[in-house]
TIRO-2110 file (N, C-alpha, C; in Angstrom, 1 decimal):
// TIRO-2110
14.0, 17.3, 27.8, N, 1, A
13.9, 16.5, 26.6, CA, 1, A
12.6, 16.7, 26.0, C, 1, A
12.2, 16.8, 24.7, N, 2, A
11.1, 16.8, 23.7, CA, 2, A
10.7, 15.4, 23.9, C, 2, A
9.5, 15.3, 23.8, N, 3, A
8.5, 13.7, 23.5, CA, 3, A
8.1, 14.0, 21.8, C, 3, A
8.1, 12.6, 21.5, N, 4, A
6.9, 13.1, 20.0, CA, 4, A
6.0, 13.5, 20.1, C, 4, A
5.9, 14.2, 19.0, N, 5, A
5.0, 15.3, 18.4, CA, 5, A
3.2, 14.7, 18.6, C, 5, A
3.5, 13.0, 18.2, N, 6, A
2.3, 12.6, 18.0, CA, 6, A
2.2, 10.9, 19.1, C, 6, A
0.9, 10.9, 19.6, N, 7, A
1.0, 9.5, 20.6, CA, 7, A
1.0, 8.1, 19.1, C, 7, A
1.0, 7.2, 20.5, N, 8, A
1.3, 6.2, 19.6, CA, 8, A
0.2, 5.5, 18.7, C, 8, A
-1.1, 6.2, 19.5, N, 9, A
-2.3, 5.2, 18.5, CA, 9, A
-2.1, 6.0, 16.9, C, 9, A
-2.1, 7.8, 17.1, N, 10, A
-1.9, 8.2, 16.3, CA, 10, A
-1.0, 7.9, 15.0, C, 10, A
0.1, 7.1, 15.2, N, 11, A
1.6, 6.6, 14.7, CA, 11, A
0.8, 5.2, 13.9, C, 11, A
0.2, 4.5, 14.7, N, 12, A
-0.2, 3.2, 14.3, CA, 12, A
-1.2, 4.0, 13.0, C, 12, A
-2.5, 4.4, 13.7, N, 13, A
-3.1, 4.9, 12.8, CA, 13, A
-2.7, 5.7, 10.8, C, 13, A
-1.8, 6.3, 11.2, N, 14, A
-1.1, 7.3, 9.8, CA, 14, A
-0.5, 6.0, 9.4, C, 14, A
0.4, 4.8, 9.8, N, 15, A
0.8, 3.7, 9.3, CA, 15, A
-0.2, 2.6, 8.4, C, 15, A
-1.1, 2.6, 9.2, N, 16, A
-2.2, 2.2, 8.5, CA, 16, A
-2.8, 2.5, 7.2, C, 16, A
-3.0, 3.7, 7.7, N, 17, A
-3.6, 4.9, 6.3, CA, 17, A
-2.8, 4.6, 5.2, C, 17, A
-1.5, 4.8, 4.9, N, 18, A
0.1, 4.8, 4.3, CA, 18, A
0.1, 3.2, 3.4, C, 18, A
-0.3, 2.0, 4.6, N, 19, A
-0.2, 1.2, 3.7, CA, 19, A
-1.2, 0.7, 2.9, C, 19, A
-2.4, 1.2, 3.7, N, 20, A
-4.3, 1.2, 2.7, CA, 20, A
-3.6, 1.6, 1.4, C, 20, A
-2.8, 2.9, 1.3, N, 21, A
-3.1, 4.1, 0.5, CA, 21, A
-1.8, 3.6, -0.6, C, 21, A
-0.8, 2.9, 0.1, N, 22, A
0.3, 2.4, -1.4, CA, 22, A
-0.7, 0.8, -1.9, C, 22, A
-1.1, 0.2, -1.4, N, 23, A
-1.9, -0.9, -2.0, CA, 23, A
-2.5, -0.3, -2.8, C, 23, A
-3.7, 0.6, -2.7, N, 24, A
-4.2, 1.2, -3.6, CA, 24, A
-3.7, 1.8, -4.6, C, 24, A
-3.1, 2.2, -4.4, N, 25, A
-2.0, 3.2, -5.5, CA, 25, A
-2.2, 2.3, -6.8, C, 25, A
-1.2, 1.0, -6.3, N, 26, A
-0.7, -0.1, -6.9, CA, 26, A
-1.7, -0.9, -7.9, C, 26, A
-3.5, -0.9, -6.9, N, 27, A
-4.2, -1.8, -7.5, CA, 27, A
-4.5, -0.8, -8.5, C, 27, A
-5.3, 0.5, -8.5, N, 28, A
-5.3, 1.4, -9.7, CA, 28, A
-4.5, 1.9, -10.6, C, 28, A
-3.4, 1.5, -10.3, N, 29, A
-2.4, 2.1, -11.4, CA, 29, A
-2.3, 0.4, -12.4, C, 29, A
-2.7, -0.7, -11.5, N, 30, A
-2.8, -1.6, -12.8, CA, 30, A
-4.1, -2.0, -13.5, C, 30, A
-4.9, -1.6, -12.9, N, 31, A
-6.3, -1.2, -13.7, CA, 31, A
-6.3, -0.5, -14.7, C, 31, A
-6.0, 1.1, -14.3, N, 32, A
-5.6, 2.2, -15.6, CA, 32, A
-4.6, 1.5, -16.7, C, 32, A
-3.2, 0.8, -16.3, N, 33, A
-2.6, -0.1, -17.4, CA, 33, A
-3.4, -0.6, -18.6, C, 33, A
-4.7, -1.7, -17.4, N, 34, A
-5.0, -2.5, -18.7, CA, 34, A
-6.4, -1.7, -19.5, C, 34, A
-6.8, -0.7, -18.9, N, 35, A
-7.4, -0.3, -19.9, CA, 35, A
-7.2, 0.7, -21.0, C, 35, A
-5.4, 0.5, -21.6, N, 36, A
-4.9, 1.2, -22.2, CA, 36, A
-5.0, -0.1, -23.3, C, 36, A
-5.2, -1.3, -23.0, N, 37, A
-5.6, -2.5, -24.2, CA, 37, A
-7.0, -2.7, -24.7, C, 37, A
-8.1, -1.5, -24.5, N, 38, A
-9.3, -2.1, -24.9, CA, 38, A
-10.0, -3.6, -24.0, C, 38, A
-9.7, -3.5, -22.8, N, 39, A
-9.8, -5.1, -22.6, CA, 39, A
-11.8, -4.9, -21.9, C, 39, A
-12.2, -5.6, -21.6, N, 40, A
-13.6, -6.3, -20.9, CA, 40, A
-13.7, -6.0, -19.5, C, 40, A
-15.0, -5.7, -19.4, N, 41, A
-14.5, -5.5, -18.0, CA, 41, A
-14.4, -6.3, -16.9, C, 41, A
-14.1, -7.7, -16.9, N, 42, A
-14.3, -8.8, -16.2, CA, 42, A
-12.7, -8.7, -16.5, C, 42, A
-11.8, -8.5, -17.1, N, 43, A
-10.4, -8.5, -17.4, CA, 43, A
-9.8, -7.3, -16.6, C, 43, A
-10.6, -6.1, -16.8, N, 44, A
-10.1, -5.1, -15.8, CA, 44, A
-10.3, -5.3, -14.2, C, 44, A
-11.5, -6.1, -14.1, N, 45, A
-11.2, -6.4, -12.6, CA, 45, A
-10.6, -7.2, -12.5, C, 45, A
-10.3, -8.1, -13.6, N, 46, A
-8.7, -9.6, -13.1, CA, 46, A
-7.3, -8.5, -12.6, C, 46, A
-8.1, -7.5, -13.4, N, 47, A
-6.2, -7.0, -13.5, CA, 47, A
-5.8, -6.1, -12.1, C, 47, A
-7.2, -4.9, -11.6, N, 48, A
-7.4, -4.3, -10.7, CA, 48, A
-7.1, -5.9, -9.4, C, 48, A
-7.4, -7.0, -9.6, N, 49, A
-7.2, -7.8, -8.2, CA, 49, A
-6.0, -7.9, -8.1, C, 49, A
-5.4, -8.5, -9.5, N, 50, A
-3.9, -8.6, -9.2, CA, 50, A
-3.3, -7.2, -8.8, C, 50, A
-3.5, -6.7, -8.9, N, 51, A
-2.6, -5.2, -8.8, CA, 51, A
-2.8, -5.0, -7.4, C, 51, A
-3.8, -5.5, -6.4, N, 52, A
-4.6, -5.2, -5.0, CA, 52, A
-3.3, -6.0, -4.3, C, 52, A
-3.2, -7.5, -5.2, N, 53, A
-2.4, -8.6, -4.2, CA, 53, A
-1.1, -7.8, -4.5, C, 53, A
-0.5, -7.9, -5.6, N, 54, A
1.0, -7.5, -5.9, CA, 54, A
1.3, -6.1, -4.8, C, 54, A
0.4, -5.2, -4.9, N, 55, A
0.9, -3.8, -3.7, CA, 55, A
0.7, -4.5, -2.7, C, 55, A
0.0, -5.8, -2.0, N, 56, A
0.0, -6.1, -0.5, CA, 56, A
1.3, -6.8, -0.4, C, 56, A
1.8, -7.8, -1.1, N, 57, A
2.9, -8.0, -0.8, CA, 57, A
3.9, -6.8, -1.3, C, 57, A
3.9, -6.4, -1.8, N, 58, A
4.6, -5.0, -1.9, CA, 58, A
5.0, -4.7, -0.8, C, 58, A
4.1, -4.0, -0.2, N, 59, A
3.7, -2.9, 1.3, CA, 59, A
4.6, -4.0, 2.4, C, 59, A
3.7, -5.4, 2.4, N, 60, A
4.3, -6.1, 3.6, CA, 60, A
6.1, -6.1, 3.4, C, 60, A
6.4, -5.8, 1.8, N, 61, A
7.7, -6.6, 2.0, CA, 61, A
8.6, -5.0, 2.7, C, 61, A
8.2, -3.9, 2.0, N, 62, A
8.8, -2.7, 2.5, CA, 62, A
8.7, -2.2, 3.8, C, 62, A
7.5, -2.8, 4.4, N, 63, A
7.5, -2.6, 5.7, CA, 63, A
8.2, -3.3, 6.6, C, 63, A
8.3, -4.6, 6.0, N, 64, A
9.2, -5.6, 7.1, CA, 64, A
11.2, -5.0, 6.8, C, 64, A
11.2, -4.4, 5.6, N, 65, A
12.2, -4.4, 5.6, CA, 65, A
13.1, -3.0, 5.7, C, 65, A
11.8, -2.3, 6.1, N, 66, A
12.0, -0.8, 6.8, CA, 66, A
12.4, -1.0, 8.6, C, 66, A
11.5, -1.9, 8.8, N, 67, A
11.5, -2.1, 10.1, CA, 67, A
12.6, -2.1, 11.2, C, 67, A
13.4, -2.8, 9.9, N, 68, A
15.1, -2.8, 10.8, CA, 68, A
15.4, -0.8, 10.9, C, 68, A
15.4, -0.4, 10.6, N, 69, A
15.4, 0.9, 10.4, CA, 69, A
15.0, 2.1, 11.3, C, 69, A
13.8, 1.6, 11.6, N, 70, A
13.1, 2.2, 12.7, CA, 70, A
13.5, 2.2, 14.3, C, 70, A
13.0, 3.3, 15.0, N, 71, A
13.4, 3.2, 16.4, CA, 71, A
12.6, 2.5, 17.1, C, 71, A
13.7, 1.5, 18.1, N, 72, A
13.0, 0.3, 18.9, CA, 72, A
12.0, 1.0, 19.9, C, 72, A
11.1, 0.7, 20.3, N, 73, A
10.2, 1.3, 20.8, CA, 73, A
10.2, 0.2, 22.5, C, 73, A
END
């Protein structure tokens, strides 16, 4: 029988990285949004925070709902 490819800290770790990396996605992609309005830059950081929270619950909600999905460990 084959084992995975990769241990487990490694598995936690790239999971990690994955959901750092769609939160971010999400806060910059609504930063770049609002500075397609001319806006201030006290407005682009309102907008860059919200975009931070919206991909965290994002991430949490796809991960919780990936989870069923995954092999029980």
């Amino acid at each position: 029988m084959v084992g995975p490819s990769i241990s487990d800290e490694e598995r936690v770790a790239t999971n990690n990285r994955l959901k750092i990396g769609m939160v971010l996605l999400v806060g910059v992609s609504g930063g770049l949004v609002a500075l397609q309005l001319d806006p201030t830059p006290a407005q682009v950081a309102a907008a860059v925070g919200v975009s931070l929270l919206v991909g965290a619950v994002l991430t949490w909600f796809v991960v919780r709902t990936l989870r069923e999905f995954s092999p029980k460990r």
